[in-house]
VEXZA-382992 format. One line per field, with one value per residue (C-alpha): residue in three letters; x, y, z. Coordinates in nm, 4 decimals. Each point is the difference from the previous one (the first is absolute). Layout:
N
rest = [ALA_...]
east = [X_...]
north = [Y_...]
up = [Z_...]
***
This chain:
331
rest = [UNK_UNK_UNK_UNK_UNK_UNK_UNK_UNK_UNK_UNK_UNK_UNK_UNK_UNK_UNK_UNK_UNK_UNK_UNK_UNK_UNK_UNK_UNK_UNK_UNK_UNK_UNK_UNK_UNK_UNK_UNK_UNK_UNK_UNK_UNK_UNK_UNK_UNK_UNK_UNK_UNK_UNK_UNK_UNK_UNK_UNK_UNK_UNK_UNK_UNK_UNK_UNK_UNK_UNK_UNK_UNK_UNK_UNK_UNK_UNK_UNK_UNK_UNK_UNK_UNK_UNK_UNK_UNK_UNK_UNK_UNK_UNK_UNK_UNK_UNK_UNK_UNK_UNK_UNK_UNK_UNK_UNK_UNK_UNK_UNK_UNK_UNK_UNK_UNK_UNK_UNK_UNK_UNK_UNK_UNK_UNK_UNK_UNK_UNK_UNK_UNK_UNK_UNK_UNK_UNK_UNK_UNK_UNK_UNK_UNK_UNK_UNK_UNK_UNK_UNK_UNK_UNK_UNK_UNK_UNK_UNK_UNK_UNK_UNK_UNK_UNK_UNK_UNK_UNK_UNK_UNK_UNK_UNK_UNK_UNK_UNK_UNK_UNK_UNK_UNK_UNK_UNK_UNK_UNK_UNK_UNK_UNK_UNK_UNK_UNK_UNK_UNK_UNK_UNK_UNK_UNK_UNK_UNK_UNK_UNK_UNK_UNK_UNK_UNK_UNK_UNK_UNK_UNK_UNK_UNK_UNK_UNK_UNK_UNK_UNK_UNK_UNK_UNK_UNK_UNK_UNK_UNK_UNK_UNK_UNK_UNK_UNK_UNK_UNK_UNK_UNK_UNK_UNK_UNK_UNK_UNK_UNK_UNK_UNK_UNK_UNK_UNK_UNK_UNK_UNK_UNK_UNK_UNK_UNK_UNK_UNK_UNK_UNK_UNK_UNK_UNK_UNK_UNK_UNK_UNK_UNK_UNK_UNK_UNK_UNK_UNK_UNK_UNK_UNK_UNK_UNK_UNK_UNK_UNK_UNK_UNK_UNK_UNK_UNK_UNK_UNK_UNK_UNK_UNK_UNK_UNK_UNK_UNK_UNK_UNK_UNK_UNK_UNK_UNK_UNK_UNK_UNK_UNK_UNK_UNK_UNK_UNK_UNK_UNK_UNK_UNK_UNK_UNK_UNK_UNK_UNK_UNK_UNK_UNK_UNK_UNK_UNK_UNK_UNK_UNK_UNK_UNK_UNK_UNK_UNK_UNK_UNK_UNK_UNK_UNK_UNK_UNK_UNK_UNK_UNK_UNK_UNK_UNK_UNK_UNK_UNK_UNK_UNK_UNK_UNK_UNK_UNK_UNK_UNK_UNK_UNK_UNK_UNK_UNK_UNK_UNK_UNK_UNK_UNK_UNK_UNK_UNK_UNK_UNK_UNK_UNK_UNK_UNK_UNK_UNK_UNK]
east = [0.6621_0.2105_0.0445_0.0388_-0.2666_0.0759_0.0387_-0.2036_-0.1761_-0.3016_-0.0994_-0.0194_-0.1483_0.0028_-0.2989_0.1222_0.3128_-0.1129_-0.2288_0.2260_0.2774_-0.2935_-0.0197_0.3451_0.0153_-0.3394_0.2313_0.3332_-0.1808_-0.2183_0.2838_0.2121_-0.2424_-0.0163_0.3386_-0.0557_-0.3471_0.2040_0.2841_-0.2518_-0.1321_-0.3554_-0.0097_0.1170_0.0913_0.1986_0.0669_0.0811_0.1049_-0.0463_0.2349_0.1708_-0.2592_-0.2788_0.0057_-0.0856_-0.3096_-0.1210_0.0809_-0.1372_-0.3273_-0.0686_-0.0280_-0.2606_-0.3833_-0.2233_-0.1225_0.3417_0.0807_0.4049_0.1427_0.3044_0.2779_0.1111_0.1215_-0.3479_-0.0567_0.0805_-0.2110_-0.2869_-0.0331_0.0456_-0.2493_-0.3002_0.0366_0.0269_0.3286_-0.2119_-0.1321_0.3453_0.1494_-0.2761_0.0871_0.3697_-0.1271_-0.2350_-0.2866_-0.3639_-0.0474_0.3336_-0.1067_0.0354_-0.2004_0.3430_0.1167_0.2529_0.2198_0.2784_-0.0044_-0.3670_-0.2055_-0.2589_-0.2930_-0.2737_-0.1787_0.3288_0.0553_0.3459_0.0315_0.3177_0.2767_0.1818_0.1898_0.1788_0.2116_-0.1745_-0.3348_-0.1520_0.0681_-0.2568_-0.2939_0.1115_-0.0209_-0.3958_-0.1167_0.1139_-0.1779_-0.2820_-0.0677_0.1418_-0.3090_-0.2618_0.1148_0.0858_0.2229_0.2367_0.3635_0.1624_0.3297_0.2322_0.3237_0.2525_0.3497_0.3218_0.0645_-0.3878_0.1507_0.1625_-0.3157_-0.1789_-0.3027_0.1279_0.0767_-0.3357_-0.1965_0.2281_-0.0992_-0.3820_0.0078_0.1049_-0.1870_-0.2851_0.0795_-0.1576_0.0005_0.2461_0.2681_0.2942_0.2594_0.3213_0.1068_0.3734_0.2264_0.2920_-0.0832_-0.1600_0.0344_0.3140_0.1085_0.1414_-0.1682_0.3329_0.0319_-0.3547_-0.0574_0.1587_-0.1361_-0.0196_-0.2172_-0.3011_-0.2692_0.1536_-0.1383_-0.3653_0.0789_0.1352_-0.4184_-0.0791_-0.0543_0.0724_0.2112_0.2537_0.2015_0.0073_0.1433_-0.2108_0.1565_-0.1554_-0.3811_-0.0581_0.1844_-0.1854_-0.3421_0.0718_0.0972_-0.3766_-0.1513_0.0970_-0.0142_-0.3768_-0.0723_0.0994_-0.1745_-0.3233_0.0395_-0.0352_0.4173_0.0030_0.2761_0.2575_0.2575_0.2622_0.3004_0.0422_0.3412_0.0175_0.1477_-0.1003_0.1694_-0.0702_0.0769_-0.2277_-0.1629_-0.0129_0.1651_0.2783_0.3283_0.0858_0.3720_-0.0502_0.0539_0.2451_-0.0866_0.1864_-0.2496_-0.2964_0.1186_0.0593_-0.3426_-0.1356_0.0985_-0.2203_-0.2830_-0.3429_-0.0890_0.2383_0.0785_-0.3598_-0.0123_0.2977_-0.1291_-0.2752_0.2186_0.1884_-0.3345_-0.1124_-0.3098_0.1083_0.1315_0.1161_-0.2965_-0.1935_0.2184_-0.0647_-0.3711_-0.0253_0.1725_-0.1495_-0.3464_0.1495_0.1396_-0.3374_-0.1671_0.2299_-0.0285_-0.3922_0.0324_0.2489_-0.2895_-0.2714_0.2142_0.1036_-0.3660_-0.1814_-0.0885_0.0912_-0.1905_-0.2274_0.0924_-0.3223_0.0171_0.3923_-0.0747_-0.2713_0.1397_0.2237_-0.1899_-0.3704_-0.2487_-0.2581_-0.3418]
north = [0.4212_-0.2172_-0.3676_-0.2774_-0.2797_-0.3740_-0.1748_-0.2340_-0.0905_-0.0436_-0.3428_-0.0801_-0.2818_-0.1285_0.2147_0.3507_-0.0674_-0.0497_0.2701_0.2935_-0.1346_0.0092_0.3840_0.0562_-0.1466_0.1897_0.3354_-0.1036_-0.1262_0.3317_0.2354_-0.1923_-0.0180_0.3628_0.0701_-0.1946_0.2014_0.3445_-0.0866_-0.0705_0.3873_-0.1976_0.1483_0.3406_0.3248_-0.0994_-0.3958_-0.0924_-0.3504_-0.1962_-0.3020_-0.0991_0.1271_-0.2605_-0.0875_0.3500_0.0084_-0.3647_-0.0287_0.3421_-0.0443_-0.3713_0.1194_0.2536_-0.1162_0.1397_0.3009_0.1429_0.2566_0.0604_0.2544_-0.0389_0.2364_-0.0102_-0.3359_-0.1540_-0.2906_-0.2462_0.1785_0.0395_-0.3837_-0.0952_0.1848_-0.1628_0.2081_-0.2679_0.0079_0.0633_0.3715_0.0614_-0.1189_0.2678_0.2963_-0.0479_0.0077_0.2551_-0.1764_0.1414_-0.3803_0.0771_0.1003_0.3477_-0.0538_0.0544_0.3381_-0.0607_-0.2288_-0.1985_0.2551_0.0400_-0.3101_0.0202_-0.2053_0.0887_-0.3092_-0.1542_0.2601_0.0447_0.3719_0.0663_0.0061_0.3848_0.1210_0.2932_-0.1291_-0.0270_0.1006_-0.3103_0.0577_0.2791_-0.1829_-0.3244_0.2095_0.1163_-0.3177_-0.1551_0.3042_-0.0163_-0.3575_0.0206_0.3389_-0.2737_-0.3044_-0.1747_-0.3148_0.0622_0.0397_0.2488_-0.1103_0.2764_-0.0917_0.2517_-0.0010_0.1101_0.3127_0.0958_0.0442_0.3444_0.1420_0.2121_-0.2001_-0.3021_0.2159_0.1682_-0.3599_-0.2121_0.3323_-0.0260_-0.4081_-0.0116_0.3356_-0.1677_-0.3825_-0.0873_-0.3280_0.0306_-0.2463_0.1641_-0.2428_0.1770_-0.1731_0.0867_-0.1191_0.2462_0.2171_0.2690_0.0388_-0.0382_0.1542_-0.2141_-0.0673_0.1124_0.3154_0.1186_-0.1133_0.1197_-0.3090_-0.3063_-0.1638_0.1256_-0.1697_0.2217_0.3282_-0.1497_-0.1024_0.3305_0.1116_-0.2810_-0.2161_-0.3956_-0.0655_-0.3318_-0.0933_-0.2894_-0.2164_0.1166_-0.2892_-0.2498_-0.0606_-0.1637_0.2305_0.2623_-0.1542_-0.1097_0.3913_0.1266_-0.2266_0.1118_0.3383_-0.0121_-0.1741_0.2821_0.2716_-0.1892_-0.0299_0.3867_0.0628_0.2292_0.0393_-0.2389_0.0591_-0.2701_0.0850_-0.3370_0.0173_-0.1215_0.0487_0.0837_-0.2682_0.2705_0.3987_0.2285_0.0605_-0.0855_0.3054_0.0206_-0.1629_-0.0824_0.1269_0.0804_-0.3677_-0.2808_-0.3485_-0.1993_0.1277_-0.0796_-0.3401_-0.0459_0.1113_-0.2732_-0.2772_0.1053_-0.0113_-0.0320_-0.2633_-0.1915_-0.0045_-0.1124_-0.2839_-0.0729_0.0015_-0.2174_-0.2624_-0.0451_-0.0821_-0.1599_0.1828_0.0454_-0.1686_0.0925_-0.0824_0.1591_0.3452_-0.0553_-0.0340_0.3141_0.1736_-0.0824_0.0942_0.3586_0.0357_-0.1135_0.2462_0.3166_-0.1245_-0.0060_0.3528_0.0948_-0.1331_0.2267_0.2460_0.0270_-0.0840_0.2536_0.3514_0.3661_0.2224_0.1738_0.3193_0.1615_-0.1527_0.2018_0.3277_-0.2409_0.0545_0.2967_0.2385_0.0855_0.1376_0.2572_-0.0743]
up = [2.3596_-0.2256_-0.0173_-0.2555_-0.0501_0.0306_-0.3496_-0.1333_0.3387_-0.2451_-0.0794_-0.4081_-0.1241_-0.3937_-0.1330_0.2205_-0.1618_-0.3500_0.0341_0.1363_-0.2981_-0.2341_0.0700_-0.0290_-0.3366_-0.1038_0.0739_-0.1119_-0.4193_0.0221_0.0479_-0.2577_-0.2428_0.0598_-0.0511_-0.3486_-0.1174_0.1228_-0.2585_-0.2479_0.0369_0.1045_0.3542_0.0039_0.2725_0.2631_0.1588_0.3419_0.0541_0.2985_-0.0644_0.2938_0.2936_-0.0603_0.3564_0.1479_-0.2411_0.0760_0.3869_0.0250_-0.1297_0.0857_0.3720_-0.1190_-0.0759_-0.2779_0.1812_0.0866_-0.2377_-0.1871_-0.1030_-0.2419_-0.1333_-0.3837_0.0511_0.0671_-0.2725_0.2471_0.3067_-0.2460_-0.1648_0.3949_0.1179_-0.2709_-0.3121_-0.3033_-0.2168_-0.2751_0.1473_0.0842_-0.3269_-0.1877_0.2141_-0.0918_-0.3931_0.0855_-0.0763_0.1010_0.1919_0.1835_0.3844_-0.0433_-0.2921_-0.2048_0.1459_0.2851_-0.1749_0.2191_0.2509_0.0968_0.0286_0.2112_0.1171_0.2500_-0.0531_0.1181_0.2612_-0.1639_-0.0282_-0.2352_-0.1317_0.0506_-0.1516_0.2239_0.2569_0.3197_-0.1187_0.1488_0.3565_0.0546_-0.1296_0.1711_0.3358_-0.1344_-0.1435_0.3601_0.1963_-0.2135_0.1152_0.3827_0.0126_-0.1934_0.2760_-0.3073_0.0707_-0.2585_-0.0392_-0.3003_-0.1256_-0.1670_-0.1858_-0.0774_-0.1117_0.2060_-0.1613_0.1497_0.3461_-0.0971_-0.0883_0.2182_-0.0335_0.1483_0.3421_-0.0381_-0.0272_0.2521_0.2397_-0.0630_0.0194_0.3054_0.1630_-0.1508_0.0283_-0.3127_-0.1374_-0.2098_-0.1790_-0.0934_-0.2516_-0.0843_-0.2942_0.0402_-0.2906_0.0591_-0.3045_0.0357_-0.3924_-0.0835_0.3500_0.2540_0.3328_0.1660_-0.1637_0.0385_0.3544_0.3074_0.1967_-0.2644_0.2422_-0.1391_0.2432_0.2719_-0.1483_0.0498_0.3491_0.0737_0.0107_0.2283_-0.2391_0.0519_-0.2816_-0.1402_-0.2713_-0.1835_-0.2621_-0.3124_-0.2300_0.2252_-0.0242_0.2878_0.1945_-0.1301_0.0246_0.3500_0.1472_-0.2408_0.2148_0.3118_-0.0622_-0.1504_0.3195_0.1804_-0.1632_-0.0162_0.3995_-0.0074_0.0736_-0.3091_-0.2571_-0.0942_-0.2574_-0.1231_-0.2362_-0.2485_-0.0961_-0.3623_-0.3899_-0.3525_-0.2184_-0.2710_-0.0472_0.1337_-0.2907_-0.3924_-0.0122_0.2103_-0.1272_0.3194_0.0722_0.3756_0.1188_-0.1365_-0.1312_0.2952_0.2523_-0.2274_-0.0745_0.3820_0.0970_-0.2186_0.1619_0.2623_-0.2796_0.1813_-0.2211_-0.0632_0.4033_0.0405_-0.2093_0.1481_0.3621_-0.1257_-0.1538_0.2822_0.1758_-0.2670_-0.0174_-0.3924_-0.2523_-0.3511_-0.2059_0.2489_-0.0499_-0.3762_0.0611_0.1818_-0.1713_-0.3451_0.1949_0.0307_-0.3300_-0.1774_0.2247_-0.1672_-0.3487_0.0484_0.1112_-0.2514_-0.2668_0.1772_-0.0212_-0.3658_-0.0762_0.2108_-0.0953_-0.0087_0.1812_-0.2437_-0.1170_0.0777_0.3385_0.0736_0.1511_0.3025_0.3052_-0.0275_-0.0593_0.2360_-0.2306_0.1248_-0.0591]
***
């Protein structure tokens, strides 16, 4: 049930290129700039940075359309500006603004979007799979021509969860995308020690699942293997889960001070970073060129100060407004 997909079979032109970099880059300033605002005490609770997977995020969801719904884990900035939501309703929900898209009350961890069909951010490891399994029923029961993407982490395939939903997936052969974002932490645990059989993607196949692993620092690598596997499930062949094998340039969290991995094998990781690799790949080609980079680049980090604006400008929810939607009132 396991094989590899071909690398960059897929043709890219000067404006694909620009575009998927452009993404990248759109990631890679909001997380930073994130980083910056959580020093500052501006966004508060808990931080999950996703510097270093852009790829995963970007390939993912290019190979998606409008209608297809994502789920994300804790680490979901990236999944969530991908999938439509602006940097600015992002940017608010981290400040806890009432114009953030959980009108200010998830925070990093919980943005959310129907309008976008982008249905969180959770915060519990695993939590995501179930729902991915129901959204994906839900639509297979309506004939709906859709596809449901769920990300989770590596640590998610020692919950019980994951066996329950990988079980009902493939009884049920929903349309289901299922993108193990593995980065070899789960925490500050690594893969080896947590994992009987590192090769995660195995565990899905083990249900019947078709199921690959790829190179999550490359974009095109990862965009090319969504494709094929959306394909797939919108011919009716059910599941398809692919394990992106990746890195977090940063710690786990704001929090965590990070003493469970040394410095060598962060530095080493980032020479494979997914932008830098890119642009790279482009040059060579020259389907880019430096003031180009700059150009793009500057694009992105105008974008994040606008939001960063909106969101020191916006408002608190008001206080009469705080017990709405926690409590149901009899009549």
């Amino acid at each position: 049930m396991s094989d590899k997909p071909e690398v960059r079979l897929e043709k890219i032109d000067r404006d694909r290129g620009h575009h998927l970099l452009h993404q990248m880059l759109r990631i890679r300033r909001m997380e930073e700039r994130s980083a910056d605002l959580y020093a500052q005490t501006k966004i508060r609770g808990f931080l999950h940075l996703y510097i270093g997977e852009e790829a995963v995020a970007v390939g993912v969801i290019d190979a998606l359309r409008d209608d297809d719904a994502v789920l994300g884990t804790y680490r979901e900035h990236g999944h969530a500006l991908m999938k439509g939501l602006s940097a600015k309703s992002i940017m608010a929900e981290m400040f806890g603004k009432e114009s953030g898209c959980s009108r200010g009350r998830g925070g990093s961890m919980h943005l959310f979007s129907r309008e976008h069909r982008f249905f969180g951010g959770h915060a519990i490891v695993g939590a995501g799979i179930p729902p991915t399994v129901g959204l994906a029923l839900a639509d297979k029961m309506q004939g709906r021509d859709r596809v449901t993407a769920g990300f989770m982490g590596d640590g998610s395939v020692a919950e019980g969860e994951f066996h329950e939903s990988m079980n009902l997936a493939a009884l049920w052969k929903v349309p289901a995308l299922f993108c193990c974002e593995n980065n070899f932490y789960a925490m500050g645990t690594a893969l080896d020690r947590h994992q009987s059989q590192p090769d995660l993607h195995l565990k899905a196949a083990s249900y019947g699942i078709p199921s690959i692993q790829v190179d999550g620092m490359d974009v095109i690598a990862v965009n090319h293997a969504t494709r094929r596997a959306v394909r797939a499930i919108r011919n009716g062949e059910g599941p398809y889960f692919i394990e992106f094998q990746t890195y977090r340039f940063r710690a786990h969290s704001m929090f965590d001070p990070e003493l469970y991995r040394d410095k060598s094998e962060v530095e080493k990781w980032k020479e494979r970073d997914p932008i830098d690799n890119f642009s790279t790949y482009l040059r060579e080609r020259d389907l880019l060129n430096d003031q180009e980079f700059d150009d793009l680049d500057q694009q992105a980090r105008d974008e994040i100060e606008e939001a960063v604006r909106f969101a020191e400008e916006a408002d608190w929810e008001a206080v009469e407004d705080l017990e709405r939607f926690v409590y149901t009132e009899e009549d």
